[in-house]
N, C-alpha and C positions, 0 to 999 in steps of 0.2 A: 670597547671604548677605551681600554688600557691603553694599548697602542697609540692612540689618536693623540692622549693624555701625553704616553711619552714623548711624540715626535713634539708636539707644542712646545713640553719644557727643554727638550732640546733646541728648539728655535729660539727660544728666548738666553741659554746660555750661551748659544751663538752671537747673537747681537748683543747680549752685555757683558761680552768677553772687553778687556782696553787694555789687552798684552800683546796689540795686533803685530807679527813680523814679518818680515820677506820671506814668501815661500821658501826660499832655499835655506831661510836659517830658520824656519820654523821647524819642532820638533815631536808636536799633535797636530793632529789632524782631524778632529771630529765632523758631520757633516750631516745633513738631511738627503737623500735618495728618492725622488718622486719620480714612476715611467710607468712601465705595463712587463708581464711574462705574458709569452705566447709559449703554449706549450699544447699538447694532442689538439690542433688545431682551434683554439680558445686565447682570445687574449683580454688580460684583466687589468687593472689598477691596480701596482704595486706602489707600495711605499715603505722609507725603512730609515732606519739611523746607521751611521757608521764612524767608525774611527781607527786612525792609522798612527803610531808611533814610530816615525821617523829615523831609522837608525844614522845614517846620513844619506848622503844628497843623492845615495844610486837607490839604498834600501831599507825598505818600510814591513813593519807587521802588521796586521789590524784584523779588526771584527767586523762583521755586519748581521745585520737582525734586517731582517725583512717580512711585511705581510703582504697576504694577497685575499681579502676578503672572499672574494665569489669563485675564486680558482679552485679546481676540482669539483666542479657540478654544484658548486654555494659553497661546498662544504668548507672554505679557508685551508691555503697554505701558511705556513710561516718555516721560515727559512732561516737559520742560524752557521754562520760559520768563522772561521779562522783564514789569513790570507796571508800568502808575502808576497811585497809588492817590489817592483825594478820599475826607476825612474828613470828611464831616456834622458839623452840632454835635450832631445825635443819638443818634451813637456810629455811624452806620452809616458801612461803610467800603466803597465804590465802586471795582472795578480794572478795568482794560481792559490786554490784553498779546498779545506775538504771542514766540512758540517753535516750537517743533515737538515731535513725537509720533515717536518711534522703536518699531517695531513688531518684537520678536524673532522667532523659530520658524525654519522651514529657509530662508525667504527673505527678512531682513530689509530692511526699508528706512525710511525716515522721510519724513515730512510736514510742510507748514506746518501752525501751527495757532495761532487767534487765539480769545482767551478777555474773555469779561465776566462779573463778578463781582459778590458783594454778598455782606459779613457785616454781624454785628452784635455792637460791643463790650461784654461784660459782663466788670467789673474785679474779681476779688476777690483781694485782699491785693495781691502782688505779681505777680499771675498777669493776665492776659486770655483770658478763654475765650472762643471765636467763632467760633457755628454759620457756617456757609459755604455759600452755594451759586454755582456758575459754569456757566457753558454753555460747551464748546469748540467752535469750528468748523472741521473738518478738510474739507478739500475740500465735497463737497455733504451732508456730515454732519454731525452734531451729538452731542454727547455731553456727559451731563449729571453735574457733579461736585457731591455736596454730603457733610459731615461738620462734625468741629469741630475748629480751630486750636488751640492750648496756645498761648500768647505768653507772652514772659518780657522786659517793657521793660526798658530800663539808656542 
């Protein structure tokens, strides 16, 4: 229920942000991430919070936290990691990161895991919407993230 908790109070700092700027002079980036991981042929509902700090208009750092309730035979993934991000000038947004993958159930344990990424920014009003897709590499696997970002610049 943590989780659930967090992504809410992030929606609501979202929408009662009123420092809204033009993506390109914005310089956070926090955002909600709702999609699915298909991974050893299994695909589940992910969802997660993220955020990127803006260095300027080509490059950005950020974080993501992601869970996956039922992923891994029920037992919950959550997924943690670091990214740096290259802005295209045509809106496409480039990341490459390395974290790790904690796996709940009766034997937990975690994993390295390095991620490549690629959305694409569509701006409306004060919002950025941005379908998403990533490939994670955890040991000799792979798993495949895609959904769409909520961004809220300031």
């Amino acid at each position: 229920m943590k989780p659930i908790t967090t992504l809410l109070m992030s929606a609501g700092l979202l929408l009662a942000s009123n420092q809204a700027l033009a993506a390109s002079e914005a310089h956070h980036l926090p955002g909600i991430f709702v999609g699915y991981t298909n991974a050893e042929d299994e695909t589940e509902f992910t969802y997660g919070i993220e955020y990127e700090y803006k260095i300027n208009s080509d490059w950005g750092v950020g974080a993501i936290y992601e869970k996956t309730d039922d992923a891994h035979h029920g037992d919950g993934v959550t997924v943690k990691l670091a990214q740096v991000f290259y802005h295209t000038p045509l809106h496409i947004r480039l990341g490459l990161g390395f974290g790790e993958e904690k796996i709940g159930g009766d034997h937990p344990h975690t994993e390295d895991l390095y991620r490549v990424s690629a959305s694409y920014e569509y701006h409306v009003g004060d919002f950025a919407i941005e379908p998403t897709l990533a490939i994670d590499f955890i040991d000799s696997e792979k798993a495949y993230v895609f959904g769409l970002a909520f961004v809220r610049p300031f």
